[in-house]
Residue, then its C-alpha position, 0 to 999 in steps of 0.5 A: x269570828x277571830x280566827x288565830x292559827x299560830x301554832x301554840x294553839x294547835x291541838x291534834x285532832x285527826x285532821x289537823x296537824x302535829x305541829x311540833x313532831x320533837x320526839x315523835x321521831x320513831x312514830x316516822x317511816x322513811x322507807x319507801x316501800x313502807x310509804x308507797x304501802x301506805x299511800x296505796x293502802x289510803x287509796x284501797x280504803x278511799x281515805x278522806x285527808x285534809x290537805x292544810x295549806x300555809x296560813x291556816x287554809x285547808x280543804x278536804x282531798x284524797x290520794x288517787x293514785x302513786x306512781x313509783x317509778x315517776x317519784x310522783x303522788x297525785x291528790x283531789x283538788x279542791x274544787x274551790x278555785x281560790x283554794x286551788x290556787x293556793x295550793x298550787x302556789x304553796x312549796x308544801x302541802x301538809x297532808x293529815x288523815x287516819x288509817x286504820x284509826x291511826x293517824x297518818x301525817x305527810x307532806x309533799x313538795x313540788x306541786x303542780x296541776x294535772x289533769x284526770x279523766x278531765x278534772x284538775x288534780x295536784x301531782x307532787x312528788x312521794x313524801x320522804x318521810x310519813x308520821x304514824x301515830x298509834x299512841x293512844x292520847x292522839x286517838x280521837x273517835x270519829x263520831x258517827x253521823x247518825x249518832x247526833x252528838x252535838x255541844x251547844x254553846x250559849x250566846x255570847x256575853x252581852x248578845x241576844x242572840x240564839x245558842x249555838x248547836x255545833x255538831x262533833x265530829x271527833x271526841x276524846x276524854x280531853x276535846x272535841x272537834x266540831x263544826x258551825x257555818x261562819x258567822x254563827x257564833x263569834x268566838x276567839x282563840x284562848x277563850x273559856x265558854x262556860x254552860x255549853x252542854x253535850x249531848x250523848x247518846x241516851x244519857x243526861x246532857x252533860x254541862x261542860x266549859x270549853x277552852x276554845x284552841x284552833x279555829x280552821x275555815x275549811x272548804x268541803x268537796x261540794x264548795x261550801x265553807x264551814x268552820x272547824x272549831x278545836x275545843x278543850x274540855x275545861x276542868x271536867x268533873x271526873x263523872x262526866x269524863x267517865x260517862x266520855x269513856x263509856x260512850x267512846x268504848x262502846x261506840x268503838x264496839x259497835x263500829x269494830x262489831x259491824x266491820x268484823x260482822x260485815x254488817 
């Protein structure tokens, strides 16, 4: 597996970062108190973020607590020792999540290890300014577990090997995000993977090519390592967008109906 993360690649899913913020400068707060309303308000929700470290590297955390009057933020350490250290030698950590549906992106500087009811954590001091983005091209539908959705991708030209199954985790009208363990299917940046299908809920399969536009190794809460693969969807019939739409708006629906419901 090739993996490139120069920023010219980078797409903006929810747990990637926006690379370049031009423009984007009244999508950013730098009032304190409205920093510390929303770090706070990312620890009522036990909001899951992921702390990107230079060189690509990312792990899944969350904020657990702030203190004010120290200046200080304290965040979930990755529980794989190599990833921890890394953290720790970096001048910033580059934090993404969403809130609310919105997305939310910080850093923070000044790392250092604590340790919490005897875990290590990460204490760092509040960030300066945090980017929160509500425009509607940014938005991307976390995909409900249960729901299945999955993108197969044919074997590679030449290889015998199997199809590849990777299961989304986020979708939009241009992409999606998914993720494969390491080592299934080789793939590089800028490449164009015609015949993939996408499976949605109750409909026909839809035959799509995929422009393949980051690739991220990632380390989840339990130690084991997976990839995250950003993909673009590539000429896309218009049908086949609708059908996206559709699918988007009434999961949207359902999820705004159980959480008004309280289901």
């Amino acid at each position: 597996m090739n993996i490139d993360h120069s920023p010219e690649h980078q797409e903006v899913p929810p747990d990637q970062p926006v690379q370049d913020t031009a423009g984007l400068d009244r999508y950013i707060l730098r009032g304190r108190r409205q920093i510390i309303q929303i770090l706070q308000e990312m620890i009522d929700d036990r909001c899951l973020m992921s702390a990107h470290i230079r060189g690509g590297l990312s792990y899944v955390s969350t904020v657990l607590a702030v203190e004010p009057e120290q200046n200080a933020i304290l965040l979930d350490a990755s529980p794989n020792p190599s990833t921890h250290a890394r953290a720790l030698e970096a001048t910033q950590l580059l934090c993404t999540s969403q809130l609310n549906r919105i997305r939310v992106q910080f850093s923070v500087e000044g790392i250092r290890q604590v340790s919490i009811d005897g875990r290590p954590a990460l204490r760092a001091s509040i960030p300066t300014e945090i980017l929160r983005l509500q425009r509607r091209e940014f938005f991307r539908l976390q995909v409900p577990i249960a729901h299945g959705i999955a993108i197969t991708l044919p074997p590679a030209a030449g290889s015998e090997g199997p199809a590849c199954e990777a299961r989304v985790i986020d979708l939009s009208c241009n992409g999606a995000a998914v993720l494969v363990p390491p080592g299934v299917r080789t793939l590089t940046i800028g490449e164009v993977v015609p015949g993939c299908t996408l499976r949605l809920i109750d409909q026909e399969p839809l035959s799509l090519a995929l422009e393949v536009r980051n690739i991220n190794r990632q380390t989840k809460p339990n130690g084991t390592e997976q990839l995250r693969i950003g993909l673009r969807f590539e000429s896309m019939p218009r049908s086949a967008e609708t059908r996206i739409q559709r699918y988007i708006f009434n999961t949207e629906r359902e999820i705004n109906a159980r959480t008004l419901g309280g289901l």
